[in-house]
N, C-alpha and C positions, 0 to 999 in steps of 0.2 A: 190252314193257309190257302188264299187263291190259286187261282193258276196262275193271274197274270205276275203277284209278289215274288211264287215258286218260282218263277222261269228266270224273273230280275235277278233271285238268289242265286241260281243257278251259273245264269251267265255273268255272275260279280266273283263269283268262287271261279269258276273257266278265266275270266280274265286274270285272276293272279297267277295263273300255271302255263309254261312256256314248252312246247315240243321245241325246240329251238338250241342245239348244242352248238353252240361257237364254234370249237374247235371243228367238227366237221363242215362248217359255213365256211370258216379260213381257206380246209382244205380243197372245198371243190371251184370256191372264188380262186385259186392261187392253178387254178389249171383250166378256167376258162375259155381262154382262148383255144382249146386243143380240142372243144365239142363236136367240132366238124369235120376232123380230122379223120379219117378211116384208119390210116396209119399210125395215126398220136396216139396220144395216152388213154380215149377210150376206144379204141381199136378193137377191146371185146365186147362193149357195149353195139359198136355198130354189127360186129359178127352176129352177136346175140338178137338182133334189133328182127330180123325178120322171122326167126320163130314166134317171137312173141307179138311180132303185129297181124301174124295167120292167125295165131290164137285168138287174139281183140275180135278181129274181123271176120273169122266162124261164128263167136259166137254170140255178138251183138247183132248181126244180121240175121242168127237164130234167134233167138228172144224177140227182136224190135219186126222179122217177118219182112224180111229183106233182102233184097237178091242179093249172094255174096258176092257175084262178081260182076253187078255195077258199079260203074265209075264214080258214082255219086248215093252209093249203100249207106252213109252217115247221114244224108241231109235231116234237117230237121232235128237231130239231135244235139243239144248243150253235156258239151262232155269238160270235165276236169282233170288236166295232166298235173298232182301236186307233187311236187317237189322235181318240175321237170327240167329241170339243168339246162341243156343248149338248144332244149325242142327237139329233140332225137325221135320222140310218140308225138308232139305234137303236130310237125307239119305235114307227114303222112294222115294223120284225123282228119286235120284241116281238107287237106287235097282229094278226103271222099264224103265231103260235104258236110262234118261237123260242126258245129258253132265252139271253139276250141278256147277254154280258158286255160292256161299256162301258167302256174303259179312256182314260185322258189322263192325261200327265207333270203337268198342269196342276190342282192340288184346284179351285180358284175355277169353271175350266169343268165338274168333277166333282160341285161343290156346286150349280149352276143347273142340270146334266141331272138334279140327284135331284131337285131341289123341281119341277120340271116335272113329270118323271115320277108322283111320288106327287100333283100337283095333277089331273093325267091317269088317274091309276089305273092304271095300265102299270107291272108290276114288271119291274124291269132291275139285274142287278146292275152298280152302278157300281163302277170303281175308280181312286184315284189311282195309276196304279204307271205302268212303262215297258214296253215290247215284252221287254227282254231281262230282268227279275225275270219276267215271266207266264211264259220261256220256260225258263228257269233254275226256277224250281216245278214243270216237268212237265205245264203247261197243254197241253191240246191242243181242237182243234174241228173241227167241220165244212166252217164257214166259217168262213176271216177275210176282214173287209173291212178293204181298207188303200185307204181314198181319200182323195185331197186332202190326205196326211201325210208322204209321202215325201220332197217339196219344203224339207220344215220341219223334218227333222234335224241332227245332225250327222254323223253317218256312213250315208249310203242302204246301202252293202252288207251290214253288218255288221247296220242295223235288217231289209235283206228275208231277210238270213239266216237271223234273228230269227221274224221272223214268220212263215217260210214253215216254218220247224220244227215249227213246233205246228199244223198241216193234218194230221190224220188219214187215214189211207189211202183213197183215192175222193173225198178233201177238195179243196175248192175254194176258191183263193185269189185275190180282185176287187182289181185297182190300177187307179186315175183319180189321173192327173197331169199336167202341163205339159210338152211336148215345150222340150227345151232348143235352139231354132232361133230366129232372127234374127226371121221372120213371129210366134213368140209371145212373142217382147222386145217386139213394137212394137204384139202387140194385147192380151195376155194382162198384159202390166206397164205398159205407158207407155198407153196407151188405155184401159185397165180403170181405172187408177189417178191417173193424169195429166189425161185428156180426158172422161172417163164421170162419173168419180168415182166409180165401183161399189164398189171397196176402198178401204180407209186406204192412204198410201203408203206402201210398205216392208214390204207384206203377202208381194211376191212377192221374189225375188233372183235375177237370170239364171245365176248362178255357181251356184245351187244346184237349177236344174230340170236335170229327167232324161231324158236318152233312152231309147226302147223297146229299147234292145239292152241298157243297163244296169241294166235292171229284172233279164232274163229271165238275165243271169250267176251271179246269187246266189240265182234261184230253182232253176236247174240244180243249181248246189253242192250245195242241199240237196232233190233229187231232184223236183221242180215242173218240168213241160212248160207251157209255154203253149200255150193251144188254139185261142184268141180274142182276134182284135185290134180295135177300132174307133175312129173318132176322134169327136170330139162337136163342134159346129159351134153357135153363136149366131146364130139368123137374125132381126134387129132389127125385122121385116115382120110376125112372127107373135109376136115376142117370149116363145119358146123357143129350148131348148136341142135336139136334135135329134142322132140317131148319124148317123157319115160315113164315108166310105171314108179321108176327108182326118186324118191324123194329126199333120199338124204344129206345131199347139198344144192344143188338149186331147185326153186322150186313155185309153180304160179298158182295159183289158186281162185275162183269165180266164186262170190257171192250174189245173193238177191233178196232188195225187198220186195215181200207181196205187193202185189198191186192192190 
């Protein structure tokens, strides 16, 4: 077979398979409105939110040869936030000069990251689409960030296969997600959601968090090394979020393809 028939085949098989679970599209449409909220319902999301944009912006300024702490360290780069809900990563990208594409299954979370953004002045292009139409178009980036989305599929290998295709060569791929271990059932689901009340319940599902070895299979397949592993730890004393050696329930992870 050609390549050019293979590829057709290829992306005729991708197009009958959906990363796309309803039931979690319902859930985070049905709490929209509360994305900008510090206080609201992702209240741990925004806690969480500046670890993990230290983390982005160490180490795409390493790689891309970047002063960290210019105001404009992203320019020039085409980055992908998929699956990013109210823009919580996207308008800090945007505001150090990234060229920011915004993507969620979900319009309603699609339609409150643009009214933020144009109330902010921060252009970002939003989209309602999925990981596998951006991937199936011939999208590619710099970075994608795939955090806190992996959890909330239907199919994890299929969506990192997905997304790890469109990493342009020297491109850098960021995953934060929930180790699937017994210690993050009972603090990451049943604590967070049960005893805290941090989340709605039924935000999180054990059957559906991921381990770090089944990240790094489907980023393999499509040629992504991971470089960097760390865990991120909630210390209630200082009430931060915090990077750890400890991986066993949150947890971000850097891949890269060669250049």
């Amino acid at each position: 077979m050609s390549a050019a028939p293979a590829r057709k085949a290829k992306t005729a098989k991708a197009a009958q398979r959906s990363t796309i679970d309803q039931r979690e599209i319902d859930h985070f449409s049905a709490l929209a409105q509360e994305w900008w909220d510090p206080a609201g319902k992702f209240k741990p999301l925004h806690k969480f939110n500046p670890v993990r944009l230290a983390y982005i912006r160490e180490k795409i300024t390493s790689q891309f040869d970047r002063g960290p702490k210019a105001p404009d360290a992203l320019k020039g780069l085409r980055i992908l936030d998929i699956g990013c809900g109210g823009g919580l990563l996207c308008e800090p990208m945007a505001r150090m000069g990234a060229s920011v594409v915004g993507a969620d299954a979900s319009e309603t979370n699609i339609e409150v990251a643009r009214i933020h953004a144009a109330q902010s002045g921060v252009d970002i292009d939003y989209r309602a689409t999925t990981a596998e139409a951006l991937a199936d178009a011939g999208e590619t980036f710099d970075v994608v960030l795939n955090m806190e989305v992996v959890e909330h599929v239907s199919e994890p290998d299929f969506f990192m296969a997905c997304t790890a295709s469109m990493v342009k060569p020297g491109g850098l791929m960021f995953i934060a997600t929930i180790n699937r271990t017994r210690k993050a059932q009972a603090l990451a689901i049943f604590m967070a959601e049960n005893v805290l009340r941090w989340l709605p319940k039924g935000t999180h599902q054990y059957e559906k968090l991921v381990r770090p070895e089944e990240i790094e299979a489907p980023l393999a397949s499509e040629g992504l090394s991971v470089i960097d592993r760390t865990g991120v730890f909630y210390s209630p004393f200082s009430d931060t979020w915090n990077k750890s050696p400890d991986m066993d329930v949150n947890y971000m992870m850097l891949a890269q393809r060669p250049a």
